[in-house]
C-alpha positions as CSV (number, residue, x, y, z in Angstrom):
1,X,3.3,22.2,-7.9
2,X,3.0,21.1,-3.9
3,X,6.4,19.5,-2.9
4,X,6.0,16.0,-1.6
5,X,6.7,15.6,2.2
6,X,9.9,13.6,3.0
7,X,9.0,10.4,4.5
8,X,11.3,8.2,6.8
9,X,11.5,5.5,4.9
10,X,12.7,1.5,6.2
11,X,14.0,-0.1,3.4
12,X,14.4,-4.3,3.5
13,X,16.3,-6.0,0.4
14,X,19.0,-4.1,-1.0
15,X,19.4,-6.9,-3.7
16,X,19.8,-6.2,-7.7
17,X,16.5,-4.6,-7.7
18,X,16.2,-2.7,-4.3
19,X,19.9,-1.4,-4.0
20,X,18.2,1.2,-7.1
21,X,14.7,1.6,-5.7
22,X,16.3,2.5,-2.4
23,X,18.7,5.1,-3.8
24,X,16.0,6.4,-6.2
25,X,14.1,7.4,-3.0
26,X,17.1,8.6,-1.4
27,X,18.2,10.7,-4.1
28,X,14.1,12.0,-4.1
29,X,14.8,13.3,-0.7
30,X,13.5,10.9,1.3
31,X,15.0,9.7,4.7
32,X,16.2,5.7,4.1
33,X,17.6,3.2,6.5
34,X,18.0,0.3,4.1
35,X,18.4,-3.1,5.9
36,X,20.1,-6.2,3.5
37,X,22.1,-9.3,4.6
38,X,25.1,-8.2,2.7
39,X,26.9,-5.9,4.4
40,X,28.0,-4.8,0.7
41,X,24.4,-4.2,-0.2
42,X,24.2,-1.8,3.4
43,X,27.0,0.1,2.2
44,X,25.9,0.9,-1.1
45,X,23.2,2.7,0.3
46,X,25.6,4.4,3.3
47,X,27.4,5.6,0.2
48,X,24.8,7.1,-1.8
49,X,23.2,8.7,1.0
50,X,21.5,6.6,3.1
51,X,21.8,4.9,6.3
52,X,23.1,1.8,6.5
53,X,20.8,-0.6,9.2
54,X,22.1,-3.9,10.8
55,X,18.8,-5.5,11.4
56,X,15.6,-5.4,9.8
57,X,14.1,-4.2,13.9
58,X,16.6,-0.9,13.3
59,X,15.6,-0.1,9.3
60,X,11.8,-0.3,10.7
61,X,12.1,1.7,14.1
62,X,10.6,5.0,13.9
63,X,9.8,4.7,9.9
64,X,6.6,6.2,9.0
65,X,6.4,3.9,5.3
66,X,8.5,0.3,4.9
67,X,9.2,-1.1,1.6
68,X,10.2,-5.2,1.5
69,X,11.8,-6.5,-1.5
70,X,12.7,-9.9,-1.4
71,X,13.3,-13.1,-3.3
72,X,10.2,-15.1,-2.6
73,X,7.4,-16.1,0.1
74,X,9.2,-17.4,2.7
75,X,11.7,-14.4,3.1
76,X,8.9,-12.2,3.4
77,X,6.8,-14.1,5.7
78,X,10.6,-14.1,7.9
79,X,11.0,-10.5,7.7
80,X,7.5,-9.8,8.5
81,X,6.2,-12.1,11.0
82,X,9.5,-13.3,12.6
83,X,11.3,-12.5,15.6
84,X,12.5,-8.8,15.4
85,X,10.4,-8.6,12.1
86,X,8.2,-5.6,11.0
87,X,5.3,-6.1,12.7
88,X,7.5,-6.7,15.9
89,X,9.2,-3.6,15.8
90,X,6.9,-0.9,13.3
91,X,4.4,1.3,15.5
92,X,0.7,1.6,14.7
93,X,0.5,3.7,11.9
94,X,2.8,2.5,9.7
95,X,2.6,1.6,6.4
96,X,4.3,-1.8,5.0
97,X,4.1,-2.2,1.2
98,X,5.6,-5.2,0.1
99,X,6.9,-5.2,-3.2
100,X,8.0,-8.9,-3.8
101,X,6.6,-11.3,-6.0
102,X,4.8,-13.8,-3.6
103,X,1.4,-15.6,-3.9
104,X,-1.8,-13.5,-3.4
105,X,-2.7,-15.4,-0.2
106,X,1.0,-14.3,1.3
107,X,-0.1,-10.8,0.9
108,X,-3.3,-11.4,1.9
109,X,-1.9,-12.8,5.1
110,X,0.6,-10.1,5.8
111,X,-2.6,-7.5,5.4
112,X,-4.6,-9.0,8.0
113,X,-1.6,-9.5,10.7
114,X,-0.3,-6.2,9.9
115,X,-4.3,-4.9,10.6
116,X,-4.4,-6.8,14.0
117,X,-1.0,-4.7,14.9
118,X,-2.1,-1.5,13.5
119,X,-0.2,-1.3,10.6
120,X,-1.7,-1.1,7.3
121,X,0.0,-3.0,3.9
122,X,-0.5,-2.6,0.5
123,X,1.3,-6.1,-1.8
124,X,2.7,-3.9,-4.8
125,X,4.9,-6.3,-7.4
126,X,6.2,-4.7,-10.1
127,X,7.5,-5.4,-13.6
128,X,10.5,-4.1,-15.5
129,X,13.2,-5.8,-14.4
130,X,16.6,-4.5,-13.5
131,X,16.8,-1.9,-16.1
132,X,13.2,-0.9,-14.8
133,X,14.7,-0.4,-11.6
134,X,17.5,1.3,-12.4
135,X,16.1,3.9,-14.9
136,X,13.4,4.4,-12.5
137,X,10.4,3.3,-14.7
138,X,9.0,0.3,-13.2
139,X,5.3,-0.8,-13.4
140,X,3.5,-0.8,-10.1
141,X,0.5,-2.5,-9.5
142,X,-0.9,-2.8,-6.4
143,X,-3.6,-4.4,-4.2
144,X,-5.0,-3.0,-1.0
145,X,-7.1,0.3,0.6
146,X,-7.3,3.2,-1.9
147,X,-6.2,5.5,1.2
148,X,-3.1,3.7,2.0
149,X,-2.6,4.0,-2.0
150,X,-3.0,7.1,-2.2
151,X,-0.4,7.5,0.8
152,X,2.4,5.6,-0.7
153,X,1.8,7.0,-4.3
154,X,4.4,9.9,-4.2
155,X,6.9,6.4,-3.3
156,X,5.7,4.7,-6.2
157,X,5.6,8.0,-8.4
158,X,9.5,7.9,-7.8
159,X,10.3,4.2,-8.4
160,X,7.9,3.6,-11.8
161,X,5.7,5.4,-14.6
162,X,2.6,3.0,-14.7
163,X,1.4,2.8,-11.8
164,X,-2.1,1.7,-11.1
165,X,-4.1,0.1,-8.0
166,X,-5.9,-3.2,-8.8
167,X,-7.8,-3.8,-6.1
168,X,-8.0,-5.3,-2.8
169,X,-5.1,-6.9,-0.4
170,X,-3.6,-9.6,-3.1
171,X,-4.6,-7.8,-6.1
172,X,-1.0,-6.7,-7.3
173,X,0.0,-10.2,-6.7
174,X,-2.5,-11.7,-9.5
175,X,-2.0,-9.2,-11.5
176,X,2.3,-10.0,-11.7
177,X,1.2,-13.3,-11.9
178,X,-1.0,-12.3,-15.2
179,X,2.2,-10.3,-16.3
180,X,4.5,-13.0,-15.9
181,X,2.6,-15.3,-17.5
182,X,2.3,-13.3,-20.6
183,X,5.9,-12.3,-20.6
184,X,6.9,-15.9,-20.6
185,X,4.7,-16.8,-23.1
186,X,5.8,-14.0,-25.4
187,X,9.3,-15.1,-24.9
188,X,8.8,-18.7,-25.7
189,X,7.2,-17.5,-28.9
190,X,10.0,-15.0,-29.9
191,X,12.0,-18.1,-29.1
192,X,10.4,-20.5,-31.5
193,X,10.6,-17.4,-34.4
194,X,14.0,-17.2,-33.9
195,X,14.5,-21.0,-34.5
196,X,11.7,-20.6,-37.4
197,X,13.8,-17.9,-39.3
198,X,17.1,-19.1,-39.0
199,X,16.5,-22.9,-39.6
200,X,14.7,-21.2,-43.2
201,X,17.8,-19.5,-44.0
202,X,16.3,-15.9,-42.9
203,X,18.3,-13.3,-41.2
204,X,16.7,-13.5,-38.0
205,X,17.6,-9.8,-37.0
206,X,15.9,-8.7,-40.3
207,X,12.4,-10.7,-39.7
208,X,12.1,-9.7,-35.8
209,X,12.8,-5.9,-37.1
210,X,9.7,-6.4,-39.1
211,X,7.8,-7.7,-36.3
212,X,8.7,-5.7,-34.3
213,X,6.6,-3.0,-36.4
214,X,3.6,-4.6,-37.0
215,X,0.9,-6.4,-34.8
216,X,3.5,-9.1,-33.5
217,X,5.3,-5.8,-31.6
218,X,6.1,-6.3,-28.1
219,X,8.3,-5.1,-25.3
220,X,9.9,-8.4,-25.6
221,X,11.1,-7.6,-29.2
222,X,11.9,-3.8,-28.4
223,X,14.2,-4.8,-25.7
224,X,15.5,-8.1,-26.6
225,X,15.6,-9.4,-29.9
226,X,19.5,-8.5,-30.3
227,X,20.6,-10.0,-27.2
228,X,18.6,-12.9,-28.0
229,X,19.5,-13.2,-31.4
230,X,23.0,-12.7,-30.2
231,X,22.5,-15.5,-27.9
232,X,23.8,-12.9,-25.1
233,X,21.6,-14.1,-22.0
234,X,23.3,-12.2,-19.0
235,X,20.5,-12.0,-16.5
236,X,18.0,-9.0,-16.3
237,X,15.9,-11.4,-14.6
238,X,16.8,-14.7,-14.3
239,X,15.2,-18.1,-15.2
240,X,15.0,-19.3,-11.8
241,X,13.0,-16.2,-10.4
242,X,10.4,-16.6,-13.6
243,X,10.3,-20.4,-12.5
244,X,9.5,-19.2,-8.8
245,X,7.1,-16.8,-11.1
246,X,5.2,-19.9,-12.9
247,X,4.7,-22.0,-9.4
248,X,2.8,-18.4,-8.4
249,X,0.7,-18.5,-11.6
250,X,0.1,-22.0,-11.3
251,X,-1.3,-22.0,-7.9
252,X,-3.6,-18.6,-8.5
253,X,-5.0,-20.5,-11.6
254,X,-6.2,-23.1,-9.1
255,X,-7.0,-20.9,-6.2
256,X,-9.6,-19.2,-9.1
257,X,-10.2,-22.4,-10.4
258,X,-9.4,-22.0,-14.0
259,X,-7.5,-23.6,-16.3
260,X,-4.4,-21.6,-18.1
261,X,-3.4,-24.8,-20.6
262,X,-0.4,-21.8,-22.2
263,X,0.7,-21.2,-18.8
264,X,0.9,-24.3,-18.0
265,X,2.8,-25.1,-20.9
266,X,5.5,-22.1,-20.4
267,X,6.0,-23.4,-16.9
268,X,7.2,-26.9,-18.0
269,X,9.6,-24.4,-20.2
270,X,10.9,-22.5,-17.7
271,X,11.3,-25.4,-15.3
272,X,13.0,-27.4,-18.5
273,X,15.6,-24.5,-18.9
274,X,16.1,-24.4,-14.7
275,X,17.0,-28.7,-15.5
276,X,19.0,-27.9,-18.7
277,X,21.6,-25.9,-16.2
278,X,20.2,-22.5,-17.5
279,X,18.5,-21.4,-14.1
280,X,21.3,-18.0,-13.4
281,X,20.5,-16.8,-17.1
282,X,18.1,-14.4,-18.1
283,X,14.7,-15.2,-19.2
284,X,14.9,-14.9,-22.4
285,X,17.2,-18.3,-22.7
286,X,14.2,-19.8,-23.1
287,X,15.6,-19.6,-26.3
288,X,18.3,-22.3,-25.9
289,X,15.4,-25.1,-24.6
290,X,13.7,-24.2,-27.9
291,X,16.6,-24.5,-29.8
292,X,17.8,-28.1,-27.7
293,X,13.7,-29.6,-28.9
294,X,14.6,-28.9,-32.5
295,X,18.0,-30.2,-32.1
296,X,19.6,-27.2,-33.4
297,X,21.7,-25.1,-30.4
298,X,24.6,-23.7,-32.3
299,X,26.9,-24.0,-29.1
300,X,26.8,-27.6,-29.4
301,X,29.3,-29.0,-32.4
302,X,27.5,-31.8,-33.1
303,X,24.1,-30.4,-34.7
304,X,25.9,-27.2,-35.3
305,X,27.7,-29.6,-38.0
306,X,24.4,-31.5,-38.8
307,X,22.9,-28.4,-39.9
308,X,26.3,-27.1,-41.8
């Protein structure tokens, strides 16, 4: 087998899902310079090998391939397009792949800029969440020009297992969206099972476990249906990121002109759990809105005693 070249890598969003995909890369053998605004976050990445920027203009000097992951559309059109930015400060050559969630156009938007300055971008979102990240097995999908692909893939071979290119600049991006809509809408429906089984005196655990073997099997139920069942909702990936999510699915739907009636169902969901105070918790509270329509959340004394 060839051995990969080592690539200077400039690294922007150390955050719960980048602090992993940056030290994967470093612990690959790659050179990173990992930019964040937590000083915390910079050294992490000192500390497990890499270097430790103070501005976004010193992560990108001199790197042959940078890698954005950040929070939502207007952080990446900052760190792009702002003063002291990427394109300010990356020389022609350079490849930007940005792998936030943001709406197809962003990326589309950040591919022609980065073109005008000689830079070339790929938008490649990925799914898998935290654990994803950390165990090194997120899904990749990305949208741009097969070469530049083809470029970044020994990156990507280190950060995921499936990784495919979709097509052109903003591909990736409807693709997540496509993913996030189905993993919402599988989580709503594990949701209403739950409420199903237990409200008919089933042993919840028991009926997902058959499920969970048959057609109905999911990731959803492989990964989650104990947490859920045990109501433990510490965020993987929060509600308030899938609600940022929805607005993206949303507005592709109407870009394309189509109508997603399920999706747009699941968004008034998500954005229910966001006003019910559950925004910081994992996705998969959806459970607890579910639970609030039928009147039967077990935290809540009062129907927990209606239902004794």
């Amino acid at each position: 087998m060839t051995a990969q070249p080592v690539l200077s890598v400039g690294f922007v969003g150390l955050g719960v899902m980048g602090a992993p995909m940056a030290g994967h890369l470093v612990a690959a053998g790659h050179q990173v310079t990992g930019y964040d605004l937590h000083a915390e976050a910079r050294n992490r990445l000192a500390e497990a090998g890499g270097r430790a920027a103070e501005s976004v203009a010193e992560a990108v000097a001199g790197a042959q391939v940078v890698i954005t992951m950040l929070p939502a559309d207007p952080h990446v059109e900052q760190v792009v397009f702002g003063e002291g930015g990427v394109l300010d400060s990356a020389k022609p050559g350079t490849l930007l792949v940005d792998m936030s969630t943001v709406r197809p156009e962003t990326s589309q938007k950040v591919a022609t800029a980065a073109a005008e300055r000689g830079v070339q971008a790929l938008d490649a979102p990925v799914s898998g969440g935290e654990a994803g990240a950390r165990q090194a097995a997120l899904s990749i999908m990305v949208g741009g020009d097969e070469a530049d692909f083809a470029r970044a893939k020994p990156l990507f071979d280190v950060l995921g297992k499936t990784i495919v290119h979709v097509g052109p600049s903003g591909a990736g991006q409807v693709v997540k969206a496509a993913n996030q809509l189905v993993v919402g809408g599988i989580y709503a429906l594990v949701s209403e099972a739950i409420v199903l089984l237990e409200a008919s005196g089933v042993d919840a655990k028991a009926g997902l476990d058959v499920l969970a073997g048959g057609l109905a099997a999911n990731r959803v139920l492989d990964l989650k249906r104990e947490s859920m069942v045990a109501r433990q909702f510490q965020p993987g990936f929060r509600i308030d990121l899938h609600h940022k999510d929805m607005g993206i699915v949303l507005a592709a739907a109407r870009q394309a002109e189509v109508a997603l009636p399920m999706g747009g169902f699941v968004a008034q969901l998500v954005q229910a759990a966001r006003s019910m105070g559950f925004g910081s918790l994992d996705h998969s509270a959806l459970l607890k809105v579910v639970e609030r329509f039928s009147g039967r959340d077990p935290h809540d004394e009062q129907t927990a005693n209606s239902h004794a």
